[in-house]
C-alpha positions as a printed NumPy array, in Angstrom:
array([[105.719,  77.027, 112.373],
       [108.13 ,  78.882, 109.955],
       [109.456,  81.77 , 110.435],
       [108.19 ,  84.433, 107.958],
       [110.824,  85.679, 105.243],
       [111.583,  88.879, 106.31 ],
       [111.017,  91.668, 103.548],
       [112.563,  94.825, 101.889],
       [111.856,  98.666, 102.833],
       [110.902, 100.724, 100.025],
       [114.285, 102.357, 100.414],
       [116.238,  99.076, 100.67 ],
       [114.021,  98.039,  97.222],
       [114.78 , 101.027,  95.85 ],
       [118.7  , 101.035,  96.087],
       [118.219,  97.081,  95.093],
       [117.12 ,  97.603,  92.064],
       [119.266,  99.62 ,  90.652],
       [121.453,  96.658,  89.654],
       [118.291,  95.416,  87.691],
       [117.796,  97.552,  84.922],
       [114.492,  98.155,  83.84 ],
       [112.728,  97.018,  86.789],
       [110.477,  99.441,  88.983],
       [108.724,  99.204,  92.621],
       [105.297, 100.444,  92.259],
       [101.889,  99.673,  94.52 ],
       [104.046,  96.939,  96.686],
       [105.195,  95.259,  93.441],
       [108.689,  94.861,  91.078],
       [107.786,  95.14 ,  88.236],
       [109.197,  95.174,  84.669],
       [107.359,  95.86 ,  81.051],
       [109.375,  93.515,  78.072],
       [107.962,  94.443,  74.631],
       [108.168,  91.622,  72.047],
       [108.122,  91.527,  67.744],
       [104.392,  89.69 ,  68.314],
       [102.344,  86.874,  69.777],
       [104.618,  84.238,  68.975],
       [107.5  ,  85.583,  70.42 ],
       [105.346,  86.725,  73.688],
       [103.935,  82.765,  74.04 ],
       [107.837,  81.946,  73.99 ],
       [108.907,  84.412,  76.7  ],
       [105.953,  83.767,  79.164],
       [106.346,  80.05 ,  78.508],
       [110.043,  80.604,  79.672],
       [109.138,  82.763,  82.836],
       [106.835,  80.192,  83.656],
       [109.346,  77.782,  83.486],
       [111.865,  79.248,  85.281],
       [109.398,  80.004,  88.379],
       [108.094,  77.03 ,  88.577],
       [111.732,  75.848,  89.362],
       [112.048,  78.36 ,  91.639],
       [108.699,  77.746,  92.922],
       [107.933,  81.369,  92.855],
       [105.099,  83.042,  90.418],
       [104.756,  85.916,  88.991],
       [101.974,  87.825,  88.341],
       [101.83 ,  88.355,  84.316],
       [ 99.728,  90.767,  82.019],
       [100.01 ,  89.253,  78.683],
       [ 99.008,  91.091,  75.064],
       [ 99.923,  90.956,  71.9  ],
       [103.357,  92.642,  71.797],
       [104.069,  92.701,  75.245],
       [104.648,  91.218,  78.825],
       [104.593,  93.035,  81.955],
       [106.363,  91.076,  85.582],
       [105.147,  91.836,  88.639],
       [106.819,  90.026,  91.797],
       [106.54 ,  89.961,  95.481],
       [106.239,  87.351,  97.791],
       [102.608,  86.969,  99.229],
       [103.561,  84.989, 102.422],
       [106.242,  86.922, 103.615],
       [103.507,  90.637, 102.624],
       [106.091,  92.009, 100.886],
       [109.516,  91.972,  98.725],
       [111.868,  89.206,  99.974],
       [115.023,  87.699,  98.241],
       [113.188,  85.875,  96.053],
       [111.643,  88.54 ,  93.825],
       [115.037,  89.884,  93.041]])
């Protein structure tokens, strides 16, 4: 069996992101909120986060409405914030 990927602290998240700007840790999640011009451009930038995590082979969670999308990462088989989300 694999070994689980180990995960962040809150602290260790915390200092993280601040080289992301515009992402937050909240309720055991990153998270960031991109506001769009309108629905087309908000199909074009979830169809490109889709994209790119399907390469990576890890998903997002996505809230999706008109004008905006909102990210929320972590890695459910590791219980936590790994590598991967950042």
């Amino acid at each position: 069996m694999a070994a689980k990927e180990p995960t962040y602290t809150e602290a260790q998240i915390e200092a993280k992101l601040k080289d992301f700007p515009g992402w937050w840790y909240e309720d055991g999640w990153i998270r960031r909120n991109y506001k769009t011009d309108g629905w087309p451009t908000t199909l074009m930038l979830v169809n490109a986060i889709g994209y790119v995590a399907e390469a990576a082979y890890h998903h997002p969670d996505l809230s999706v409405t008109w004008g905006r999308v909102i990210v929320k990462l972590q890695n459910h088989a590791a219980g936590g914030i790994t590598d991967k989300d950042f």
